[in-house]
LUMSE-522768 format. One line per 3 residues: number of its first residue (from 1); for each residue x, y, z of C-alpha. Coordinates in nm, 2 decimals. Layout:
BEGIN
NUM> X:Y:Z ~ ...;
END
This chain:
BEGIN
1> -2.26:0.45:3.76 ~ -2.23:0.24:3.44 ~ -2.12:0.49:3.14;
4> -2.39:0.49:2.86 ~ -2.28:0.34:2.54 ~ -2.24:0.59:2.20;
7> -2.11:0.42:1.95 ~ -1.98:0.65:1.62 ~ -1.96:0.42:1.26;
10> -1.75:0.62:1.02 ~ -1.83:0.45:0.67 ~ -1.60:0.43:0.38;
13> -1.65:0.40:0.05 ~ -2.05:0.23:0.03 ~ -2.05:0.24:0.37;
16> -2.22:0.54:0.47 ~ -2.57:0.44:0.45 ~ -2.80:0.69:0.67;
19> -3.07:0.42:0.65 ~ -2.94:0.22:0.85 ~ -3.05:0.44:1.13;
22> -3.36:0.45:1.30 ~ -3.46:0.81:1.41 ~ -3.25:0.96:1.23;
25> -3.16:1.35:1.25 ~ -2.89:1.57:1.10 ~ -2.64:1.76:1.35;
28> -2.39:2.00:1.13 ~ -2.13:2.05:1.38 ~ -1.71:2.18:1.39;
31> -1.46:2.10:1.62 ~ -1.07:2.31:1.74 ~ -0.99:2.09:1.44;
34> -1.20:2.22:1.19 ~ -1.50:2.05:1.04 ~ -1.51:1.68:0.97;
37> -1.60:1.57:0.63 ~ -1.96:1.61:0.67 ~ -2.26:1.63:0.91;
40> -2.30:1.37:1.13 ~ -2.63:1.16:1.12 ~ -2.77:1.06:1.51;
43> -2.99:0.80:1.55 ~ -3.06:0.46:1.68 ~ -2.98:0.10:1.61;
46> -3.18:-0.14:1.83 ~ -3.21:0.10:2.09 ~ -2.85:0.20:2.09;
49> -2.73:0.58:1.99 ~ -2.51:0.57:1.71 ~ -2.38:0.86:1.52;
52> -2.25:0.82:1.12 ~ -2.00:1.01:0.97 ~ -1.93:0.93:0.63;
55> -1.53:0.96:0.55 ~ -1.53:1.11:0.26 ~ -1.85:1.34:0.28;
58> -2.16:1.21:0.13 ~ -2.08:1.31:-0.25 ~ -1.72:1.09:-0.13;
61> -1.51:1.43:-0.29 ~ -1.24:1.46:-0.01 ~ -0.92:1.20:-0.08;
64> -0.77:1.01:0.18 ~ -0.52:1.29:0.23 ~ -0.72:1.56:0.26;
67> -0.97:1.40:0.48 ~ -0.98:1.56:0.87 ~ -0.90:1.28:1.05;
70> -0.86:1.49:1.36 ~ -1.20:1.71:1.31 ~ -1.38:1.40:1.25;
73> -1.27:1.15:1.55 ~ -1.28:1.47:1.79 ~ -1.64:1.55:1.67;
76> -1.75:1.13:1.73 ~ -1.54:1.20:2.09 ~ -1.78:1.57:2.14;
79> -2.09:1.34:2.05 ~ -2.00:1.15:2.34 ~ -1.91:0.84:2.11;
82> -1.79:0.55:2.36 ~ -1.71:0.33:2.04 ~ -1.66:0.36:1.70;
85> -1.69:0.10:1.44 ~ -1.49:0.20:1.13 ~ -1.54:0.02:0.76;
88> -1.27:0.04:0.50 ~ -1.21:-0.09:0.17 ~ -0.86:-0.30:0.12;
91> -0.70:-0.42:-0.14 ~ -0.58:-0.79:-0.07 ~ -0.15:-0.88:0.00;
94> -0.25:-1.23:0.04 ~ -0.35:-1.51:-0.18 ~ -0.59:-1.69:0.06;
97> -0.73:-1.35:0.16 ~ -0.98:-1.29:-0.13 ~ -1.18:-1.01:-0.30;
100> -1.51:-1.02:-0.06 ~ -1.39:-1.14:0.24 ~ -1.38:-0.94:0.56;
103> -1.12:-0.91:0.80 ~ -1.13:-0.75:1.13 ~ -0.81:-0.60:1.19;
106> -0.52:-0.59:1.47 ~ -0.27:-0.41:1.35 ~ -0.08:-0.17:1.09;
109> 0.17:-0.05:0.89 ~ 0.21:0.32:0.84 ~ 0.34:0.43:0.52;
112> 0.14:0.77:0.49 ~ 0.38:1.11:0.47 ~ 0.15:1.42:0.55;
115> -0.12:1.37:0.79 ~ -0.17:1.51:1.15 ~ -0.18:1.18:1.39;
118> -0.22:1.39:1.72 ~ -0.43:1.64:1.92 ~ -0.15:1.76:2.07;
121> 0.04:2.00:1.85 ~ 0.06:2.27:2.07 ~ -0.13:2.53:1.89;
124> -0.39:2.73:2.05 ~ -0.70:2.59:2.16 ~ -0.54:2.23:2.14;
127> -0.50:1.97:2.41 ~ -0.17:2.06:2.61 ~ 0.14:1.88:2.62;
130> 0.34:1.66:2.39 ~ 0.11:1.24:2.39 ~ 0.38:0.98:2.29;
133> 0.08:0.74:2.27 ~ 0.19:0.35:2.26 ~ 0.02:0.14:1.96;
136> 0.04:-0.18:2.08 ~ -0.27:-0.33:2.10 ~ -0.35:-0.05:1.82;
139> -0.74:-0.19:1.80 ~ -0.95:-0.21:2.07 ~ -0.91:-0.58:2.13;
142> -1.25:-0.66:2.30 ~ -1.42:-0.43:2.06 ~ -1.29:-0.65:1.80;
145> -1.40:-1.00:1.98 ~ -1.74:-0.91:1.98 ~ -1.71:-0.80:1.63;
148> -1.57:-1.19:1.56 ~ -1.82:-1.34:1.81 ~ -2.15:-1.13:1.59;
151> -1.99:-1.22:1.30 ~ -1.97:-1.61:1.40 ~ -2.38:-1.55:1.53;
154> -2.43:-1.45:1.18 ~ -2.28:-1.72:0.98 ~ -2.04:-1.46:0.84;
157> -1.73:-1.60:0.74 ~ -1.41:-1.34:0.88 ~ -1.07:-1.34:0.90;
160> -1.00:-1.29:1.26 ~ -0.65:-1.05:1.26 ~ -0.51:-0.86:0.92;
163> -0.24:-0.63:0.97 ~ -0.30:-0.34:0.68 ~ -0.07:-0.12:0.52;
166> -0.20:0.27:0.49 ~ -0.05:0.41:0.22 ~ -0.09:0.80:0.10;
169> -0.29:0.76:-0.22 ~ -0.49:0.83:-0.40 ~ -0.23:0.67:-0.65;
172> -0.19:0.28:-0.62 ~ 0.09:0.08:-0.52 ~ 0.36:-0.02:-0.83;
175> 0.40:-0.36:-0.83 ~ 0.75:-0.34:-0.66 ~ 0.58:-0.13:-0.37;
178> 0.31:-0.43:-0.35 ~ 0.59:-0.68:-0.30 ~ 0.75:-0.50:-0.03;
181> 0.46:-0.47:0.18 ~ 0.41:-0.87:0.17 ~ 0.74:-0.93:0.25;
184> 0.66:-0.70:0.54 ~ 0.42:-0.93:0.69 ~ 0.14:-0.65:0.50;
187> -0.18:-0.85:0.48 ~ -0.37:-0.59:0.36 ~ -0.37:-0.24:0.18;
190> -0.57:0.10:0.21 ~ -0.56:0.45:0.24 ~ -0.79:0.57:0.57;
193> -0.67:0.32:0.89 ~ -0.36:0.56:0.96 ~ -0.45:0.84:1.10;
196> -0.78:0.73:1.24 ~ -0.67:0.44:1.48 ~ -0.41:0.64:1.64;
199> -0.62:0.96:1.69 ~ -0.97:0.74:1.84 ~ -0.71:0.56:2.11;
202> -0.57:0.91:2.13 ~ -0.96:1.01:2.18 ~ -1.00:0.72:2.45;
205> -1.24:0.55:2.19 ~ -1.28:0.17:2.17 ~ -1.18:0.15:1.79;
208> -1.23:-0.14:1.58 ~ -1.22:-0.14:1.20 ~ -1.39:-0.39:0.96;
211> -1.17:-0.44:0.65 ~ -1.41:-0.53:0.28 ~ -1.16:-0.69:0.04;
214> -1.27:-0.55:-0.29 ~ -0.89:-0.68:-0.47 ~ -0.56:-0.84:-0.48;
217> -0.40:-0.46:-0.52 ~ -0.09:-0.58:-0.81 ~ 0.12:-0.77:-0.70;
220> 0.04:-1.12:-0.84 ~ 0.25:-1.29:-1.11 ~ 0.14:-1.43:-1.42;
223> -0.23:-1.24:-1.37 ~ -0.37:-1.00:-1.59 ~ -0.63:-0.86:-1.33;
226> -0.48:-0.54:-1.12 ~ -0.69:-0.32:-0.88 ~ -0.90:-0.04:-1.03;
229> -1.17:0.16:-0.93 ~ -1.41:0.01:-1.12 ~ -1.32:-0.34:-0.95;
232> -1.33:-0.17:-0.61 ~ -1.68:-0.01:-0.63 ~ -1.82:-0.34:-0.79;
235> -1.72:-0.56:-0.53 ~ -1.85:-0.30:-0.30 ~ -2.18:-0.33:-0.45;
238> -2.19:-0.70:-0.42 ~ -2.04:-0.75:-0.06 ~ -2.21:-0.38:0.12;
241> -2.52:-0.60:0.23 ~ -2.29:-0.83:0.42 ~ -2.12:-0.56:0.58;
244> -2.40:-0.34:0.64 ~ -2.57:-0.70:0.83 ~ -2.28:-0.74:1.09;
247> -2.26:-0.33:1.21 ~ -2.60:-0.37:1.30 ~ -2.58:-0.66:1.48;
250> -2.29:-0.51:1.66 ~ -2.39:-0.27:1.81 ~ -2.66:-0.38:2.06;
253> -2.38:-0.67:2.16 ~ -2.16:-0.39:2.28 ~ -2.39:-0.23:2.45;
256> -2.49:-0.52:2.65 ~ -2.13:-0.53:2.80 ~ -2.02:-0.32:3.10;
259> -1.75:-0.10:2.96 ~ -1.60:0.11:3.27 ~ -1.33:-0.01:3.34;
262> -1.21:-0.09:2.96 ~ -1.27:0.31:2.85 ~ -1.13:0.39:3.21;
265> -0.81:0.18:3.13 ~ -0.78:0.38:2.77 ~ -0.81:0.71:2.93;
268> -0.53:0.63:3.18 ~ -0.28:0.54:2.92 ~ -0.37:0.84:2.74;
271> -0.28:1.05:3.07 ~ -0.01:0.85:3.12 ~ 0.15:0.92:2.79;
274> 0.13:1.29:2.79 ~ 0.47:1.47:2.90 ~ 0.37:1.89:3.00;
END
């Protein structure tokens, strides 16, 4: 029997639009993990359940370091969530990679310092055993093809692969930090992809993220301009239309896909990676 499609969207900053949302109803719920950063709003998008969590709660007053990455990918994963389809704002590490494009990303850099990136910790109530989860591919790669493909159907220009540095925050990078992330092969920088990507393959969640450049962070020479939050939110503002366009047309193109054996395949290495 073909497993029914759930698909969670976890929105970043003005990206975490209830409307969007067709019979729509509030579930306050916790997890082993604690409570995630708000209530989650169920609903429908063509037909297709969808749950939205905003990242950092509805009046956005949690940090990226304080947000529960575990409570909130556990309670998509309770919801039944098949899928989740994350947005996050970047800043750009790339010249041709400019403030209001989108980029669908394949892989990461982790340079956070204190956050939880597993279930299993061994504390009480917790999944058992030690999971030495492999990253590579660290998205869900046909998640993020049918994100391109929608995006192509839509005229929506994207860059098709952006590996992004997560840094710890809320602080920016210095200028020196900036340059060591390009010459890292960084195309991108936020604050939210590292814990969540590993936890939602941890979860056995196709995970895909959609990646709003809203700056070129600091690191450019001879250029006055330098990321601020005032930048950030205003390309927000101008670009969250575009954004808001391509989730919804993703999600009934997923769920006109058979997706047994691809979630079947992610729970094995999940299995498979846990030592008890």
């Amino acid at each position: 029997m073909t497993k029914k499609i759930k698909i969670g969207i976890i929105g970043g900053s003005g990206l975490d639009n209830p409307d969007i949302l067709k019979n729509a109803t509030i579930k306050e719920v916790t997890t082993p993990f604690g409570n995630p950063s708000d209530f989650l709003t169920v609903g429908e998008i063509e037909g297709v359940e969808c749950v939205l969590l905003p990242r950092h709660g509805r009046k956005h007053n949690i940090m990226p370091g304080k947000v529960n990455y575990r409570a909130n990918i556990w309670a998509l994963k309770d919801q039944g969530c098949t899928h989740i389809i994350a947005a996050t704002a970047t800043g750009s590490l790339q010249e041709h990679m400019k403030p209001g494009n989108v980029v669908i990303l394949d892989n990461f850099i982790d340079r956070t310092q204190q956050r939880k990136q597993t279930f299993y910790d061994g504390e009480k109530n917790h999944p058992f055993g030690i999971c030495h989860l492999p990253m590579e591919p660290a998205f869900n790669e046909r998640t993020r093809q049918i994100i391109i493909e929608t995006a192509e159907q839509l005229k929506i220009d994207v860059h098709k692969t952006g590996t992004v540095v997560t840094i710890e925050g809320p602080r920016f990078s210095s200028k020196a930090e900036s340059h060591m992330f390009r010459q890292w092969g960084g195309h991108l920088i936020n604050m939210t992809t590292v814990p969540e990507v590993v936890l939602a393959k941890e979860a056995g969640i196709c995970y895909a993220a959609i990646a709003l450049i809203t700056d070129y962070d600091c690191w450019r020479e001879n250029k006055d301009e330098h990321v601020t939050v005032f930048d950030v939110l205003a390309t927000f503002k101008k670009n969250v239309a575009k954004v808001t366009t391509l989730i919804k047309a993703i999600v009934p193109n997923i769920a006109k896909e058979d997706w047994d054996q691809t979630i079947q395949e992610l729970k094995d290495v999940v299995k498979n990676s846990v030592m008890v």
